[in-house]
Structure formats: structure tokens, C-alpha cells
C-alpha positions, 0 to 999 in steps of 0.5 A: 776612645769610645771602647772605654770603660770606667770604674771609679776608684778612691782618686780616680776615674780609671778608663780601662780597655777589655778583652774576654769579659768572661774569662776565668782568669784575669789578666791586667795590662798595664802601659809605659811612656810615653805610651797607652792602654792600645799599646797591648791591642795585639797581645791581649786577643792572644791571651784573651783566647786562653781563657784570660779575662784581659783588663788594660788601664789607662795610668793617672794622667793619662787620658781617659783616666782622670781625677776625681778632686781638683785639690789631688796633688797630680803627683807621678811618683812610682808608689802611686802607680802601684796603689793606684793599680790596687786599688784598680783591682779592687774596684773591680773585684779582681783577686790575684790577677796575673800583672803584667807591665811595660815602663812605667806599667812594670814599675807599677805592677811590681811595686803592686806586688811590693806593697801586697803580697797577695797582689798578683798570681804571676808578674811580668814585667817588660823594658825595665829592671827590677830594683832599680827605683833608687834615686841614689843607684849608681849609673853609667855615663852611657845610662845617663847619657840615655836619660837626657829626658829625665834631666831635661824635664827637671828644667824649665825648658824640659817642663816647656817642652812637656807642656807646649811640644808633647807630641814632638817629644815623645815621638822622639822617644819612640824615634830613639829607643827601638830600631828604626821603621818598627811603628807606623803613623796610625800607631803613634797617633793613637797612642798620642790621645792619651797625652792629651788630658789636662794632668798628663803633663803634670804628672810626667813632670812630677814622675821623673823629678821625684824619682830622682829627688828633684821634687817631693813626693805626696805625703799620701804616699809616705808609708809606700814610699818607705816600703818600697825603697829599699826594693822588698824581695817578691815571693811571686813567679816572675818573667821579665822580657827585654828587647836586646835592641832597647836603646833607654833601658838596654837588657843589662840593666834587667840582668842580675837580678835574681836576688830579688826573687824568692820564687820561680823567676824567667828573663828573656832577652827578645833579640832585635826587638827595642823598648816596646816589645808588646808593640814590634813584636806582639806574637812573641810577647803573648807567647812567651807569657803564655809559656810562662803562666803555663810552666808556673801555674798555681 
């Protein structure tokens, strides 16, 4: 990871990758799980050759990010996400950037803009729909059929296997979720150095039980937490992209959801194309986003 850098913020020493330090506009990438900031290696030149400043941060507990106190509670509860990446931009002194997330990086650059309305020039959001941190939201059985990681991980066993097996677990995911023959072992092996820090597993663990209800959330976070549920109408011009082959979050869950959005809003079902868009098919993410920041430039 020797092509990170570090900027500190209030909890956190965040490792970031960047692309066009120059460039007049920034954008920020943010990654999934069980996934790392290299998962944007072939959108972010694209964007970086339009005249972006790319910036992709590693999440909490993700390696090289790290926290600054012992005493933090490693919580991975969704409000943290989004202050983190606040907090993120700040550091670095980046107004209005264009947010764009995957998974868990999408939940965060939403909620970002969810808690500061000035956060973002243009969200994207990739894999996920908006709207859909409920705890108490109706599922399917075929969606809590997909979730089976969720509920394993709110056992003991599941909590185990994030500890002791965690390579053999999220390649499961990446086995499961996309059609088969999509990644290589180089690429899951890079990503796998991101699982590797020592608060990785706790905060995995603590994401998926706090989302569902199974674990409290840090009272840091309370006035977040109320901000954000119900989920804020966004006033920002917002593209989702979702892989119509996406076996963990199939295109449904994003459709219909344009009550949400009080400004210019895109969906783009990408066909074939599984949970990881930015990886199987780069060129069509980069271009997609760019058509959109195009269409809606401010």
C-alpha cells in the first residue's frame, strides 16, 4: 500500500489513493464490502482525464485507514460512514465534490449529503438503493435469502468466521454476487490487504448488527442517527447505476425511488453486469458518470 497517503481527521487517520492532484474539480470515490479503495484503479484515469481531481478513501477499518484512540468505539454503523467522509473532505479542504459510492461507499456518500446539504456537487451511488437503511423496512424472502451474511454475522459463529476466515468469506461474496469468471486472483488479493487491520473485523461485525438492530449504535452518532432515519429527501443531482446480473442487491431494490429526490435524478440498469459495476465493467461506469456530470453541470 505504498501509494497511499494520509490526512488525519477527528478519529481517524485515513489512507486515500489520488488520481490528477491538479485537477479543477474533484471527485471522491468511496468503496464497498467487502472491497478497497483499488477497486476504482479503472474508473478513476477516466475521470481523472476530464479534468477531476480523484480522491478514494480507504473506510474505517479498512487498512491503511486506522483510528487515532484505542478508547474509539469501532462501531460501523452507517451515520459514521457519512461523518467520516465529511469530515474526510474537510480535511483536505474539498467543497462540493462530486460523491460517488459503491455498497457501503454509497450508503456513506448519501448519508453525507443527508447530513449537509452543501456536501456534494452530484451523488452516484452504485449496487444499492436509496432509502433503504430501515431496520424495520419490509423484505422479501428471496432478500433475506440474499442476506444470509447479515444473520450469519449476528451470531457467534458469523462473528468467527469474520475473525478467523475472512478471506474465505468475502470471496464467497465475490464468488455469489456477480456472474461467474468476472475477477481474477490478482484482484481479489489486493483488495484482501484491506481486511487485514486490526479493527476490520469489529467493524464489519458491528455495520450489519446495528443495521438491523442487533447491536447499539455509538452515542456519538445519536443526532446522525435521528437525521437520517427516516431517509431526508436529497436536493442534489443524483445518478444510480445497478448491475442487472446483481445477485445481493438485484436492480428492484433501487427502482422507484424517485420520491426521494428533489432534483435532476438518473437510474441505469448496466445488463449482465453484477455487484461490482466499477470492477466488470469500468469503461461503462466512467462513462456513464461522465455523461451525467455532463448533462447536469452546475
Amino acid at each position: 500500500m505504498d501509494d497511499y497517503q494520509f490526512v488525519g481527521t477527528r478519529l481517524l487517520d485515513v489512507g486515500y489513493l489520488e488520481w490528477n492532484p491538479q485537477g479543477t474539480r474533484t471527485a471522491v470515490l468511496v468503496h464497498g464490502w467487502p472491497d478497497s479503495p483499488e477497486s476504482w484503479s479503472r474508473v478513476a484515469p477516466a475521470l481523472a482525464a476530464a479534468g477531476y481531481r480523484v480522491l478514494a478513501p480507504a473506510l474505517r477499518g479498512f487498512e491503511p485507514t486506522r483510528f487515532l484512540d484505542a478508547s474509539t468505539p469501532r462501531s460501523g454503523q452507517l451515520a459514521a460512514l457519512g461523518c467520516d467522509l465529511l469530515e474526510f473532505c474537510d480535511a483536505l479542504g474539498v467543497t462540493q465534490p462530486v460523491l460517488i459510492g459503491h455498497d457501503w461507499g454509497a450508503r456513506a456518500v448519501a448519508n453525507a449529503c443527508g447530513l449537509d446539504r452543501g456536501a456534494a456537487s452530484h451523488l452516484v451511488m452504485l449496487s444499492v438503493g436509496y432509502g433503504t437503511n430501515d431496520p424495520s423496512q419490509t423484505l422479501s424472502l428471496q432478500q433475506a435469502r440474499n442476506y444470509w451474511y447479515h444473520w450469519f454475522m449476528s451470531t457467534s459463529r458469523g462473528q468467527r468466521a469474520v475473525e478467523e476466515d475472512r478471506r474465505a468469506f468475502t470471496r464467497l461474496m465475490w464468488d455469489t454476487w456477480s456472474p461467474a469468471g468476472w475477477y481474477d486472483a490478482a484482484a481479489f488479493d489486493e483488495a484482501c490487504r484491506a481486511f487485514d487491520g486490526p479493527d476490520w473485523a469489529q467493524v464489519v461485525v458491528h455495520s450489519y448488527r446495528h443495521r438491523w438492530g442487533f447491536a447499539e449504535g455509538d452515542a456519538e452518532y445519536a443526532a446522525e442517527e435521528a437525521k437520517l432515519n427516516p431517509a431526508p429527501t436529497l436536493d442534489v443531482p443524483t445518478l444510480i447505476l445497478h448491475g442487472g446480473a446483481d445477485t445481493c442487491n438485484p436492480p428492484s431494490s433501487s427502482s422507484g425511488r424517485e420520491s426521494y429526490f428533489n432534483g435532476p435524478y438518473d437510474r441505469v440498469v448496466l445488463d449482465g453486469i453484477g455487484h461490482f459495476p466499477q470492477r466488470e465493467a469500468p469503461q461503462a461506469v466512467a462513462s456513464q458518470i461522465l455523461k451525467f456530470l455532463t448533462a447536469y453541470s452546475l
